[in-house]
Structures are given as structure tokens and as C-alpha cells.
N, C-alpha and C positions, 0 to 999 in steps of 0.2 A: 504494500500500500504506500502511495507516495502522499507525502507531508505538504500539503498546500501552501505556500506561501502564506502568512500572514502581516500587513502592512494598515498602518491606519493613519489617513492625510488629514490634517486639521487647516483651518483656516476662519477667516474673518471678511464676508463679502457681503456689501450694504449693511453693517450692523446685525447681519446674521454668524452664528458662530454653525459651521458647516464641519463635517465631521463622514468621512469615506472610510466605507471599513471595507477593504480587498482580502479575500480568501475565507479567513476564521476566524470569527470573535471569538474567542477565550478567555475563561481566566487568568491564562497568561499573558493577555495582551489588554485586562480589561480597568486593573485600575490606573495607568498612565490617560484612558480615556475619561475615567469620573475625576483625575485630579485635574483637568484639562476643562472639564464644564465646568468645575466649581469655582477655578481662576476665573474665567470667561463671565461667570456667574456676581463672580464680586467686582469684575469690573463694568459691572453695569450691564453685560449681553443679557439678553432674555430670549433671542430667538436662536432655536436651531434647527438645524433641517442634517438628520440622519439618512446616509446616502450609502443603499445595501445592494446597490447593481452592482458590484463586481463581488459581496458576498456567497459565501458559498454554505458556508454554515455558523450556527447561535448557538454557544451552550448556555444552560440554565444561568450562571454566576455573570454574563456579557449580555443577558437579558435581564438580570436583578439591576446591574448597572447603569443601563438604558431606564429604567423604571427609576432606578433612582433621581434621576435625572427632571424624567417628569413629573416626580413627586415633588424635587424641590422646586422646579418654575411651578408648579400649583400653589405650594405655600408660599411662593413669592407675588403671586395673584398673576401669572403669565401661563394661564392654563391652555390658553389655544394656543400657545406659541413652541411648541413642537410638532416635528415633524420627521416623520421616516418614509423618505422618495424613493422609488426604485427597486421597490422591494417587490421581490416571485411572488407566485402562488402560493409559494410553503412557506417562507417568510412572514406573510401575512395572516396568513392562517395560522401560524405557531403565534404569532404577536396577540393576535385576537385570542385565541385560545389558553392563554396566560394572561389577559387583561390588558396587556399593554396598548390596545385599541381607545380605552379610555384617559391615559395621558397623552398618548402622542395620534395626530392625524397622518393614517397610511397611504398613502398615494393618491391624497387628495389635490393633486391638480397642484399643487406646490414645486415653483422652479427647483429641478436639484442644482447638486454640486457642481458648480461651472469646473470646467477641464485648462482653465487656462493663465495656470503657473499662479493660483492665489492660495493656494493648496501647498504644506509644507510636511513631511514626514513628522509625524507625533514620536519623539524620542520614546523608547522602551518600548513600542508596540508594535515591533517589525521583529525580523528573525535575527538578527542583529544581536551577539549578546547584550543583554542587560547592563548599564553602567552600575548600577545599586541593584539586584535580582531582593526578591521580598523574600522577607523568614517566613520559616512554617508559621509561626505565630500570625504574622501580617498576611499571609494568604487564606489564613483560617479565618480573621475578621473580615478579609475582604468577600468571601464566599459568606459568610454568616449576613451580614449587611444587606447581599446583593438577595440572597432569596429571601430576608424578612422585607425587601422594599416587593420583589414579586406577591408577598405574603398582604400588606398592605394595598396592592394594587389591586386586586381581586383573592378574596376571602378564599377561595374556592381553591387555591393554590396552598393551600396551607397542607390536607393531607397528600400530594406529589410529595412535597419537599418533608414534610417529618420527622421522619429516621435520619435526612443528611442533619440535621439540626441539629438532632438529639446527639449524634456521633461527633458534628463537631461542639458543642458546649459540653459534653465528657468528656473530649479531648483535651480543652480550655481548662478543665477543672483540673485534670489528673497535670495538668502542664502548672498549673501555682499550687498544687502539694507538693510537687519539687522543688519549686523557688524558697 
């Protein structure tokens, strides 16, 4: 089985914060993309437009992230103001199918990601190694975070994800009886 590239372009066109994910969202590639909106976030962006034409596949933890995303423009009162352009048939249907339909609008007619050099490689989120790679610790809260924001997006997600939960918050425990 060959290992799809994974590559993720950010950028800032008309005061939208625009975000190309190429090959594979993952966990590995998923928190340089939520440290990347919450910058964008504090400096004032409110709009983004999620562009998944050259995606290939979402795991769960790179779709907790995306929701996290729209939860927090919700709570910042910019609830229409995401967007995921481009996205397949299976794309949309796994979004919907997880909730994510209700933060962000799927291919509602929203210009994507212009192609033309305003787009920058997102440090850490290519195959490229890692400058800083995350501790088990920091990958464990990033996966915990990403499915309690899917868990808060729609209720209905809560028994999918339960056992990963429950296996990382024992993890969590059994990791500060050793501290």
C-alpha cells in the first residue's frame, strides 16, 4: 500500500483564512492546522473556506479538529462563516454524518481556494519531518479534544467514539500515577 502524500496550504485571500488539505488529514498532520485557525482566529479572521479537492481521506481526530474550528467561530458569533469547498461525495456525507454539516457550509456555492501562489505550505503538516514532533502526552490531548468537539457537534457521536475516550483518559490517569 502506498502512503499518500500529505500536504496542507494555508493562506489569507480577501480577509478569508483558506486552508487546502492535499492527500490525508490526520492526526499527524492535524494540530499545526487548529494552531493555524486559532492564530488567524485572534487576529481578527473569522472567515474560512476548507478546500478538500485534492483530499483523499479524514480521520476521526482531523475531523474533531475541523469541528473544533466551527465551534469556536460559533462562540465567537461567526457561525455562517465557515466553509468546506470541494468536497466528494464521501467527504460530505462523512461530514454530515458526524455533524459537521451544522458548523460549517459544504459546497454551498462558496468560491474555493484560488491556485494562484497566495497559498503557503503550513509548517508541520506535510511529510517533511517534524521541526518539534508532539509527545504521546500532546497527541493524547490532541485526539481527546478533537473527538469531544465531534462529541459537542452532534450528541449522536458520543457512542462511535467511547471506548477511544475511555482508553485515552486511562491512559492520562495511569501517565500522572507515574509523575
Amino acid at each position: 500500500m502506498v502512503d499518500t502524500p500529505k500536504s496542507i496550504s494555508v493562506g489569507c485571500v480577501d480577509d478569508r483564512v483558506c486552508i487546502r488539505i492535499v492527500g490525508r488529514g490526520t492526526f499527524q498532520n492535524s494540530q499545526p492546522v487548529r494552531q493555524y485557525a486559532l492564530e488567524m482566529m485572534e487576529r481578527g479572521l473569522h472567515e474560512f473556506v476548507i478546500d478538500l479537492g485534492q483530499c483523499q481521506a479524514l480521520d476521526s481526530t482531523f475531523l474533531g479538529v475541523l469541528a473544533g474550528i466551527g465551534l469556536r467561530l460559533r462562540e465567537l458569533g461567526h457561525a455562517s462563516a465557515a466553509h468546506v469547498v470541494n468536497a466528494s461525495a464521501r467527504h460530505a456525507e462523512l461530514l454530515q454524518t458526524l455533524g459537521l454539516d451544522r458548523l460549517f457550509d459544504i459546497n454551498a456555492g462558496v468560491q474555493g481556494v484560488p491556485d494562484n501562489g497566495h497559498l503557503h505550505p503550513l509548517p508541520d503538516a506535510s511529510v517533511v519531518p517534524l521541526t518539534r514532533p508532539l509527545t504521546k502526552d500532546e497527541v493524547a490531548d490532541l485526539i481527546l479534544e478533537a473527538h469531544q468537539n465531534l462529541i459537542r457537534t452532534n450528541k449522536r457521536n458520543a457512542p462511535r467514539f467511547k471506548e477511544l475516550l475511555q482508553s485515552i483518559r486511562r491512559r492520562q490517569i495511569r501517565q500522572k500515577h507515574k509523575e
